[in-house]
N, C-alpha and C positions, 0 to 999 in steps of 0.2 A: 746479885742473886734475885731473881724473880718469888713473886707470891708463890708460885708452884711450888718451884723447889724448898723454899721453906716450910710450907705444908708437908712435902713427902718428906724431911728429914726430921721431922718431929712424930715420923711413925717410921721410921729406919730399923732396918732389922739386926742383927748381929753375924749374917751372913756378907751384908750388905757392909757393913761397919769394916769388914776383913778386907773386903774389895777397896774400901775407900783406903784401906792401909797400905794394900802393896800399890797402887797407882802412887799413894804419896813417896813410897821408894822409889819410883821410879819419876819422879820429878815433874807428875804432872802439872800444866801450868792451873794455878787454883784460881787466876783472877777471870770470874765470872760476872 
């Protein structure tokens, strides 16, 4: 996981939060 991405997910929104929920249904691969 990059600097970036750790910055935006520590200001993540709860729309944003929803989205990260159905991708993880849908078996996205998480290794970043």
């Amino acid at each position: 996981m990059t600097y970036t991405t750790r910055m935006h997910l520590t200001m993540i929104t709860e729309t944003e939060i929803n989205v990260l929920k159905v991708m993880a249904e849908k078996d996205i691969n998480w290794n970043w």
